[in-house]
TIZA-689947 format. One line per field, with one value per residue (C-alpha): residue number from 1; residue in three letters; y, x, z. Coordinates in Angstrom, 2 decimals. Example, Ala and Ser with C-alpha at 12.3 -4.5 7.8 and 13.67 -1.06 7.14 Angstrom:
% TIZA-689947
n: 1; 2
res: ala; ser
y: -4.50; -1.06
x: 12.30; 13.67
z: 7.80; 7.14
This chain:
% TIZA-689947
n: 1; 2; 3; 4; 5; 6; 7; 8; 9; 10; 11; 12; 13; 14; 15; 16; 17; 18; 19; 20; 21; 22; 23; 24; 25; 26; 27; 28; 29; 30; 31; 32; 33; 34; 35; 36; 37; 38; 39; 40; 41; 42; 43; 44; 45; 46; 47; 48; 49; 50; 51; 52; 53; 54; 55; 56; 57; 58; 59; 60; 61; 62; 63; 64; 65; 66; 67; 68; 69; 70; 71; 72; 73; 74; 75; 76; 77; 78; 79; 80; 81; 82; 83; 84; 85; 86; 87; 88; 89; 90; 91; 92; 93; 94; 95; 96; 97; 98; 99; 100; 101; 102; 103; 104; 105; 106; 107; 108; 109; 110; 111; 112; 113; 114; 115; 116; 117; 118; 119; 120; 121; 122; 123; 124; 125; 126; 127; 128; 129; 130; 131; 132; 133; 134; 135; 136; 137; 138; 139; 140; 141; 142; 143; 144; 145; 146; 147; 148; 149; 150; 151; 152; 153; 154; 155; 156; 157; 158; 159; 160; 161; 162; 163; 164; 165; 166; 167; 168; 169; 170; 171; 172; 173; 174; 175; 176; 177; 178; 179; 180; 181; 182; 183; 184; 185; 186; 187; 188; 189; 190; 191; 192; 193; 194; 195; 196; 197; 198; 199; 200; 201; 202; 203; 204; 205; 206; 207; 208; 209; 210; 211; 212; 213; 214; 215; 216; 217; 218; 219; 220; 221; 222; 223; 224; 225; 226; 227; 228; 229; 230; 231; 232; 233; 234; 235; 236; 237; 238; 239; 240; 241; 242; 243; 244; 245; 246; 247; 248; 249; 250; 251; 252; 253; 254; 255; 256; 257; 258; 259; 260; 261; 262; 263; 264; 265; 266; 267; 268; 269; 270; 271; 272; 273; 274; 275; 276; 277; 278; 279; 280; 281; 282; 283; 284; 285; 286; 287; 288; 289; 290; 291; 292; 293; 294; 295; 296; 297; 298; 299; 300; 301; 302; 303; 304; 305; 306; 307; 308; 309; 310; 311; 312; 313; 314; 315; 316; 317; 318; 319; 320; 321; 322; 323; 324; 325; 326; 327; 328; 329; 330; 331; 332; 333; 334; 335; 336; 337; 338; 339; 340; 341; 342; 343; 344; 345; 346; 347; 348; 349; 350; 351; 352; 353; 354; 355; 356; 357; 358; 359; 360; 361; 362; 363; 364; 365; 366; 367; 368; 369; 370; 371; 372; 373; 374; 375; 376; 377; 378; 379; 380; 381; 382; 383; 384; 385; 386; 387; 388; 389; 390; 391; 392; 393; 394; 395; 396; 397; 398; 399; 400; 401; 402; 403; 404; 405; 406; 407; 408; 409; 410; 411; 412
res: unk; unk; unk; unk; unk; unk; unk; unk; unk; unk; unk; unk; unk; unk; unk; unk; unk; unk; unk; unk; unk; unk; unk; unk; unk; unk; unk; unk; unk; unk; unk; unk; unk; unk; unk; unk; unk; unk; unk; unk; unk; unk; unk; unk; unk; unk; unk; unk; unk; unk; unk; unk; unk; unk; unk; unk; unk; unk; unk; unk; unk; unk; unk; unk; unk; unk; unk; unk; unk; unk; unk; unk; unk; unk; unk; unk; unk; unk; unk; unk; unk; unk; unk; unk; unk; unk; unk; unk; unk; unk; unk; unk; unk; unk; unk; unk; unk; unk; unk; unk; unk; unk; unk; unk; unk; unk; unk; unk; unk; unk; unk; unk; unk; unk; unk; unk; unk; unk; unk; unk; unk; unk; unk; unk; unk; unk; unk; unk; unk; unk; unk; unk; unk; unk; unk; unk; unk; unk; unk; unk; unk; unk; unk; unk; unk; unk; unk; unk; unk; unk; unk; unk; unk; unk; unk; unk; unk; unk; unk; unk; unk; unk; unk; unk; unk; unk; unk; unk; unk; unk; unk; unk; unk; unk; unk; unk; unk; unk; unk; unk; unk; unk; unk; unk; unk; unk; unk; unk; unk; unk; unk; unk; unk; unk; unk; unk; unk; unk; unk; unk; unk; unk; unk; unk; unk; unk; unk; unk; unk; unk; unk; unk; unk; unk; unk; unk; unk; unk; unk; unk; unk; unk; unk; unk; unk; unk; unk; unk; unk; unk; unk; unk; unk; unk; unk; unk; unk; unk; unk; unk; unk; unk; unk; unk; unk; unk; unk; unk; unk; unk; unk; unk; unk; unk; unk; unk; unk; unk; unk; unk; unk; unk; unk; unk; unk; unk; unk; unk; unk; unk; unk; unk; unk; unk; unk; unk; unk; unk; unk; unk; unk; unk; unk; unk; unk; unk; unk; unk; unk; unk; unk; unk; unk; unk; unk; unk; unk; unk; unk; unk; unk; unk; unk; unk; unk; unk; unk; unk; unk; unk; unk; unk; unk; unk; unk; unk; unk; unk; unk; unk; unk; unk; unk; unk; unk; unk; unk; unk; unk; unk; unk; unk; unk; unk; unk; unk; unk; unk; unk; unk; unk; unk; unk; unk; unk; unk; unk; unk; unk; unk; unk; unk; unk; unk; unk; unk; unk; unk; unk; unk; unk; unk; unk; unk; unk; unk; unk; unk; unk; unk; unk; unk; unk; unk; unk; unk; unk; unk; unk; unk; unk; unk; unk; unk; unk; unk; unk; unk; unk; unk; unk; unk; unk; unk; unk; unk; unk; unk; unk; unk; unk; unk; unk; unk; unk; unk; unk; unk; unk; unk; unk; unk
y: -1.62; 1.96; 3.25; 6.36; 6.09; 9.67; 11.65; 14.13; 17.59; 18.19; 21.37; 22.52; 25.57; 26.32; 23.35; 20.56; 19.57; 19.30; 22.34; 26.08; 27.75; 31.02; 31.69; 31.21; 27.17; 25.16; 21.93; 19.28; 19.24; 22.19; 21.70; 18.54; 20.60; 23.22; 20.55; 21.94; 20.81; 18.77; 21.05; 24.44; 24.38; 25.28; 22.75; 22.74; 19.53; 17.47; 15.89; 12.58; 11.83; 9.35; 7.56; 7.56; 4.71; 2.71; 3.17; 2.04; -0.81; -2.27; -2.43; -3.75; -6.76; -7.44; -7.62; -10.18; -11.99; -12.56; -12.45; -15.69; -17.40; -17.29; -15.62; -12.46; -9.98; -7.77; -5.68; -4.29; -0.81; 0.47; 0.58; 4.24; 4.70; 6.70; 6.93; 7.53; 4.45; 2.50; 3.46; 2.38; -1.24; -1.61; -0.36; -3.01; -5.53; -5.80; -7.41; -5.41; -3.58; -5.33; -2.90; -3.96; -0.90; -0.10; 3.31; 2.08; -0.06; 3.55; 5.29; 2.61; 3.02; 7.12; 6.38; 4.39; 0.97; -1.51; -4.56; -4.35; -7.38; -6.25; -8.76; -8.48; -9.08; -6.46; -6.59; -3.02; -3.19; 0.17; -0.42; -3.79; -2.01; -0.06; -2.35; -4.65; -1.25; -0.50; -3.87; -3.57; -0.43; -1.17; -4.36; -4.34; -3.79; -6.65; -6.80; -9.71; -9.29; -12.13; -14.14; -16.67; -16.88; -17.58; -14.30; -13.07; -14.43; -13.78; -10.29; -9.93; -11.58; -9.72; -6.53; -7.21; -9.77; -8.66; -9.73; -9.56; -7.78; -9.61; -11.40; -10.13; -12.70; -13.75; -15.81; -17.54; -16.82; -19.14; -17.88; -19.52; -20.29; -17.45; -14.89; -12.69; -13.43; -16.67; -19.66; -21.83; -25.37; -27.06; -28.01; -24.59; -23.50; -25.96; -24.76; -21.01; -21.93; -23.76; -20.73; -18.53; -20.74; -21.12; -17.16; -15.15; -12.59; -14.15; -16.48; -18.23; -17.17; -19.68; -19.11; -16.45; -16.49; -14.36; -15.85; -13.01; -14.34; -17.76; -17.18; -19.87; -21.70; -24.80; -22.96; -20.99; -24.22; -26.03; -22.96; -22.11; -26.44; -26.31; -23.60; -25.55; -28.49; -25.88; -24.60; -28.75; -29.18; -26.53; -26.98; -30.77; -29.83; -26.68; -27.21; -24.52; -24.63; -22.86; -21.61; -18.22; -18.22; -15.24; -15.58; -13.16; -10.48; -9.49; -11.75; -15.20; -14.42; -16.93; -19.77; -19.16; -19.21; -22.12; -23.54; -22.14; -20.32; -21.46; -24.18; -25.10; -25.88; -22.83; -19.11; -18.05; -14.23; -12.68; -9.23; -7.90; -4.45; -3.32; -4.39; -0.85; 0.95; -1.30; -0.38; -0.38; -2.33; -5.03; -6.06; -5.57; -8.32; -10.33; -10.14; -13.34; -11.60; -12.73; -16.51; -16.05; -16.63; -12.55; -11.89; -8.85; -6.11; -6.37; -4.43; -1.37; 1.10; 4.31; 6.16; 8.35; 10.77; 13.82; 15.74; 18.59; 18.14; 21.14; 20.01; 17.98; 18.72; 16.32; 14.05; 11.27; 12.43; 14.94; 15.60; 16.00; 17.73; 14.49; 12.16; 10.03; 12.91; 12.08; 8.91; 4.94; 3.13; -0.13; -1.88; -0.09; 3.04; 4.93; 3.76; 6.56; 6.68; 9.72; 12.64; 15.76; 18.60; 22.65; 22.88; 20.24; 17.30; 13.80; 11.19; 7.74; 7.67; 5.13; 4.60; 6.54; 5.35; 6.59; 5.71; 7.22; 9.62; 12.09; 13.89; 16.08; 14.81; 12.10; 11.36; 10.07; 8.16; 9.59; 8.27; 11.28; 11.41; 12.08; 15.46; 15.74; 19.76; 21.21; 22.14; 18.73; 16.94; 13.46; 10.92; 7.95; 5.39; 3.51; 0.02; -1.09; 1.40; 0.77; 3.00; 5.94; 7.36; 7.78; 10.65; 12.61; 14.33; 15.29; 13.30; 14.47; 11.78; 13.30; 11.29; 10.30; 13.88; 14.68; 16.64; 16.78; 14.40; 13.78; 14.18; 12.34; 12.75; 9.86; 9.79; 7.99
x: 8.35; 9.08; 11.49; 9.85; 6.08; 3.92; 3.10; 0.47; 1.19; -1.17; -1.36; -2.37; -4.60; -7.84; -9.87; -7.08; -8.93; -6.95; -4.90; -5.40; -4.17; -5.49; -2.81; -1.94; -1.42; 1.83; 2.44; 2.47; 6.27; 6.73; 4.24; 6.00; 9.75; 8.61; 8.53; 6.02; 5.64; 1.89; 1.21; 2.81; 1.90; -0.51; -3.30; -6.59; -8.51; -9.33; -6.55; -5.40; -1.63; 0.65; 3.45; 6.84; 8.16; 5.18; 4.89; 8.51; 7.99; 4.89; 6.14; 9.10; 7.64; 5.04; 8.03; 10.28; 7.61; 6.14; 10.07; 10.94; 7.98; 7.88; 4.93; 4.81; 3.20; 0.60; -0.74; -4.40; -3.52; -7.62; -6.66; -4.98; -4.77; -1.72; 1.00; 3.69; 2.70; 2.26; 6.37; 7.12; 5.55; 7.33; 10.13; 10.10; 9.71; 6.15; 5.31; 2.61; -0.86; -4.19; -7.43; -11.38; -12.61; -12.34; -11.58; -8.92; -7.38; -6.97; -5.52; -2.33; -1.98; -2.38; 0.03; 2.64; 2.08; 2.67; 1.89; -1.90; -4.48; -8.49; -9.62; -13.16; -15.21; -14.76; -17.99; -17.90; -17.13; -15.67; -13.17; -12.36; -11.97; -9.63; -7.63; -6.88; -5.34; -3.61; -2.11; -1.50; 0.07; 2.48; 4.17; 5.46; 1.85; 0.58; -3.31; -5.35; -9.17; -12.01; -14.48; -17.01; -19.79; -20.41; -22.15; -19.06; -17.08; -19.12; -19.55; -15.24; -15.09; -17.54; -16.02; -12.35; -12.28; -10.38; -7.21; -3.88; -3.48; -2.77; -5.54; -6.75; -5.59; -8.57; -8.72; -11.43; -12.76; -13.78; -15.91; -17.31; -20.68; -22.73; -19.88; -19.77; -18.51; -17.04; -17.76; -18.77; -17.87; -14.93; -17.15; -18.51; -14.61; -13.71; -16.93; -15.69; -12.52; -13.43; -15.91; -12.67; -10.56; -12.91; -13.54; -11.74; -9.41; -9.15; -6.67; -6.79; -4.67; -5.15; -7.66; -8.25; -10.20; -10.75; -10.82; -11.71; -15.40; -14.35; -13.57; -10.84; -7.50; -9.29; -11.87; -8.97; -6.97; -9.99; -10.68; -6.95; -6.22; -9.69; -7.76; -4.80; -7.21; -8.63; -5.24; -4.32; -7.58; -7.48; -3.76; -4.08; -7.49; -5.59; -2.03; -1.19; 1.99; 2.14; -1.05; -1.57; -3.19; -3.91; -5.60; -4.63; -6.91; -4.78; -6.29; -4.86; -1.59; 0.00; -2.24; -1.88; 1.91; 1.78; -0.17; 1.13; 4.41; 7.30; 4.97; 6.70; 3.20; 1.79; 2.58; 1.24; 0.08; -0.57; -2.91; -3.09; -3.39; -4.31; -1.22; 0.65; -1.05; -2.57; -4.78; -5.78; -8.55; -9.50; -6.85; -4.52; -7.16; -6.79; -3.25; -1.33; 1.19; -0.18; 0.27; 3.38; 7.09; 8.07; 5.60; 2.25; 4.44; 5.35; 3.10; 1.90; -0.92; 0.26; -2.90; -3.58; -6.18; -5.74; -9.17; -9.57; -12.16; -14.56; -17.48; -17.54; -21.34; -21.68; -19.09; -18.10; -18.61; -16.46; -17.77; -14.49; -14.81; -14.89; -17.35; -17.73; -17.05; -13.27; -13.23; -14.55; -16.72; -17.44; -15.23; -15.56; -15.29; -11.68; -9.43; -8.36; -4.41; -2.96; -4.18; -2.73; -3.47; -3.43; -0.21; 1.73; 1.83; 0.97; -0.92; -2.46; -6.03; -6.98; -10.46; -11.42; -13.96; -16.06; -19.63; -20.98; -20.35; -22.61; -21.60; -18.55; -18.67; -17.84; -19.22; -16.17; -16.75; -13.71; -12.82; -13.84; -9.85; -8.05; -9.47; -10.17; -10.91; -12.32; -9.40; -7.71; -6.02; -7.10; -5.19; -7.21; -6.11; -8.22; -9.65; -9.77; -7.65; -9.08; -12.36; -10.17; -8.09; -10.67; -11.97; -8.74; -7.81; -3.87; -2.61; 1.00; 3.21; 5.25; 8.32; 8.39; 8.51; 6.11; 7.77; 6.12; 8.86; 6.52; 3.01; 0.64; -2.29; -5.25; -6.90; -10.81
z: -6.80; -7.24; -4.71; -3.32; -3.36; -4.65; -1.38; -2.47; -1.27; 1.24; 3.57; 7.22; 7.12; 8.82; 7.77; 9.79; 12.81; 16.04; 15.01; 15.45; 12.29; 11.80; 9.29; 5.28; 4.66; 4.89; 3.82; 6.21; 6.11; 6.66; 9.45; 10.79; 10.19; 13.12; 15.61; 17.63; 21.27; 21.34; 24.81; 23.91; 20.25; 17.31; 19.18; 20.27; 21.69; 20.69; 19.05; 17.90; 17.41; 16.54; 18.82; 16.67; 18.87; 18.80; 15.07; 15.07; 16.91; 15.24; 11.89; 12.69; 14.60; 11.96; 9.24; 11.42; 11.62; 8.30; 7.43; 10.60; 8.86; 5.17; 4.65; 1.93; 3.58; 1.83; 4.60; 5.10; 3.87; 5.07; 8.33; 7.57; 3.85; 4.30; 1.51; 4.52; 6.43; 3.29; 2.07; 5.99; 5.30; 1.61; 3.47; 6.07; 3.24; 2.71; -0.67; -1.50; 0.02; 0.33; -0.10; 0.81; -1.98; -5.80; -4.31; -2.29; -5.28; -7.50; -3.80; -3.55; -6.89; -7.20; -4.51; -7.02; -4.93; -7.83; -6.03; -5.03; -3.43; -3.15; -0.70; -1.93; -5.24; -7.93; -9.95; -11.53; -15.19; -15.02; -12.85; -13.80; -17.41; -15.74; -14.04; -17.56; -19.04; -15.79; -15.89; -20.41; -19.64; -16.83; -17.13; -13.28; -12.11; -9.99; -9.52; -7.65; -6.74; -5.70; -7.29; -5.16; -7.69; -11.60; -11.61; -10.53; -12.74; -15.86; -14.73; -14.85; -18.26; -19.91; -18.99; -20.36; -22.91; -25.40; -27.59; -26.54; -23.24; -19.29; -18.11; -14.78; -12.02; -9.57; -6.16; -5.62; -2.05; 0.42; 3.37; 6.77; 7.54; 9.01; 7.60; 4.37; 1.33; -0.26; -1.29; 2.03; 0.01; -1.81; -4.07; -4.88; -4.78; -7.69; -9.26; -9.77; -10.40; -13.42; -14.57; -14.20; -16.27; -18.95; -19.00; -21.45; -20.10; -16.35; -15.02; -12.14; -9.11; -6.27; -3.17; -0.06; 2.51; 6.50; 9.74; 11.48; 12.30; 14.13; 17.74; 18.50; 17.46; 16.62; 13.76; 12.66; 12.20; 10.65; 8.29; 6.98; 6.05; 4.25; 1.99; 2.04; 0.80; -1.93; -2.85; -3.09; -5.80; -7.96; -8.51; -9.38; -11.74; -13.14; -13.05; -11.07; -9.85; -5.98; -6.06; -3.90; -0.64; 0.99; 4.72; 7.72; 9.86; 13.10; 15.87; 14.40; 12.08; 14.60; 13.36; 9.83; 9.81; 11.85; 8.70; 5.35; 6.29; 4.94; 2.48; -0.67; -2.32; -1.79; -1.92; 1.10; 1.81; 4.99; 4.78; 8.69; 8.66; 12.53; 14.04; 11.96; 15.11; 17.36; 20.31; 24.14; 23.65; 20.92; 19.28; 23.12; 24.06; 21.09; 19.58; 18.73; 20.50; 24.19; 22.58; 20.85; 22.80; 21.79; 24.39; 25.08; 24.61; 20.92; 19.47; 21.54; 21.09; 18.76; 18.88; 21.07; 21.44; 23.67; 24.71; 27.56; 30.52; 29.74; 33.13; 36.17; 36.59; 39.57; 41.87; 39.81; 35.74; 33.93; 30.77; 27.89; 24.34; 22.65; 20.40; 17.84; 15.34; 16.99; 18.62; 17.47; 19.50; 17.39; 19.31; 22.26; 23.59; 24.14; 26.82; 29.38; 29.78; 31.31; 32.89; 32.90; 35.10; 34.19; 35.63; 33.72; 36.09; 34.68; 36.52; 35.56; 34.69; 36.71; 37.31; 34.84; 32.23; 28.86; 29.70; 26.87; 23.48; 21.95; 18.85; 20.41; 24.37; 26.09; 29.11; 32.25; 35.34; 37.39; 40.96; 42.98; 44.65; 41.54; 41.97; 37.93; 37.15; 33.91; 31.84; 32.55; 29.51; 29.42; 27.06; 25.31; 23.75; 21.05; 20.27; 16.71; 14.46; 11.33; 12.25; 13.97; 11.15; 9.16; 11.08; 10.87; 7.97; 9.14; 12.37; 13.60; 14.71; 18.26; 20.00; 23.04; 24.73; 22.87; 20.24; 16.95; 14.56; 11.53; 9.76; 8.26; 5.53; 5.53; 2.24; 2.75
């Protein structure tokens, strides 16, 4: 792994939503060197930010934990697609990044990530073309895509069988019933696998799969020892010697390392990706962390989305400059936090609600006694992360006071 990944140099000018910048361009570190003050600053609302401590806090818990349980950790990097955040993870001893796109494969490595996992089928002979001369010409990268059909499989062959050269290294994916991709059968696993190993310029890797559709410990269980069971076939019918297995959204990582961490017989690879920011709702409702001895409060929400009360048209509903041009709702709608009156003074948002979003407003219930006024700061919080960068082309990262410490660029 190189030590320093590429940060492109990207700039703050009149196009950065969030900001107010009239002026010539800087580049965000020059931006992030000012550190501007999020309430006396170059802002306008709304705004979405990044918590430093939080930040801090996540990564750190995510790598003692992979670290405590002998898992490599390859995590999801779609959740922000940030070089900086990606160099944080390597830096905290992730193994490598896991991306869901082509796209997102040439980003990490654009980005100088040499270690990459697409945890989805790659089916486009361009890019797979692409990926065998990556791999010819670069010795350290490390490339590992899905197959879950002799279509599939066929498809990956045809496009880079050639002589000499690294054959591309594929997991064959097993799925659940009802979900997406996969194979849904350990029959139909060992059936791929012994397409792949017959198929010129492909070698077989071992087997992945996502938990993320089952809804309790028991499926989760059920689902991550039939890999183990896969992982078990194809390396008696293969000889593969510790076969990968790569399972891991962010709702059952406890499970999984309960199953495959620390395994001798298996290399096992974990790819959560939401827990680098976190939330107020889903993933606060759903983290392992609630089950697990370290307790709730590991892993905290880092996003936080700042917009100004512009109406209160009738008692009961402010209207703020908000919508889903700024804020996700696929998981539900943003969490209110903190307000903050005209004159400074912060007070808990309690009681207050987001009923609704149109393109730039979002519609509050507010208790009438909190007294909310237009020109009010309200502070949201998010649920599910990996929808909210995406609408954010620069997001600064402030400490604890609010003080802007850092910068980051999102490339989707």
């Amino acid at each position: 792994m190189s030590d320093r990944l590429s940060v492109p140099q990207e700039h703050v000018d009149w196009r950065t939503k969030g900001l107010w910048w009239p002026g010539e361009p800087v580049t965000l570190a020059e931006f992030a060197a000012r550190g501007d003050h999020l309430f006396d600053g170059p802002f306008t609302w709304p705004l979405m930010v990044l918590g430093a401590s939080a930040l801090d806090r996540n990564i750190a818990a995510l790598s003692e934990f992979t670290r405590g349980h002998g898992l490599l950790f390859a995590p999801h990097g779609k959740t922000a697609m940030s070089p900086v955040l990606t160099q944080r993870q390597l830096d905290a001893g992730a193994w490598g990044i896991t991306a869901a796109t082509a796209n997102q494969v040439l980003d990490f490595r654009r980005f100088g990530v040499d270690r990459v996992l697409l945890a989805n089928e790659l089916l486009d002979p361009k890019v797979l073309r692409w990926a065998a001369a990556e791999q010819d010409a670069d010795p350290d990268f490390v490339f590992l895509f899905y197959v879950d059909s002799p279509e599939g499989v066929a498809l990956a062959s045809q496009a880079v069988a050639r002589d000499g050269g690294r054959p591309l290294r594929v997991l064959v994916e097993r799925g659940v019933p009802g979900g997406r991709t996969g194979c849904r059968t350990r029959e139909a696993v060992l059936g791929v696998a012994r397409e792949v190993v017959r198929a010129a310029g492909l070698e077989l890797a071992g087997v992945a799969g996502y938990e993320g559709p089952l809804r309790d410990a028991a499926g989760v269980r059920g689902f991550v020892r039939d890999l183990l069971g896969d992982a078990a076939a194809l390396a008696d019918a293969h000889e593969l010697e510790r076969p990968v297995l790569s399972v891991g959204g962010s709702a059952w990582f406890d499970v999984v390392a309960e199953e495959v961490g620390g395994r001798a017989d298996v290399t096992p690879i974990l790819r959560s990706g939401a827990y680098v920011a976190h939330d107020d709702g889903l993933y606060r409702r759903t983290t392992p962390y609630n089950r697990l001895p370290e307790g709730g409060d590991a892993l905290s929400g880092a996003l936080e989305l700042w917009a100004q009360v512009t109406s209160t048209p009738e008692p009961g509903r402010a209207i703020a400059g908000m919508g889903r041009r700024e804020a996700n709702s696929d998981q539900g709608f943003p969490v209110a936090r903190v307000l903050r009156r005209s004159d400074g003074g912060l007070v808990r948002a309690e009681g207050v609600a987001v009923t609704d979003l149109n393109d730039h407003h979002a519609y509050l219930d507010v208790p009438e006694e909190l007294g909310v006024r237009p020109g009010d700061l309200v502070s949201f919080g998010i649920s599910h992360p990996c929808t909210a960068f995406d609408r954010w082309r620069a997001v600064p990262v402030v400490d604890d006071g609010y003080r802007v410490v850092d910068a980051i660029a999102t490339y989707f």
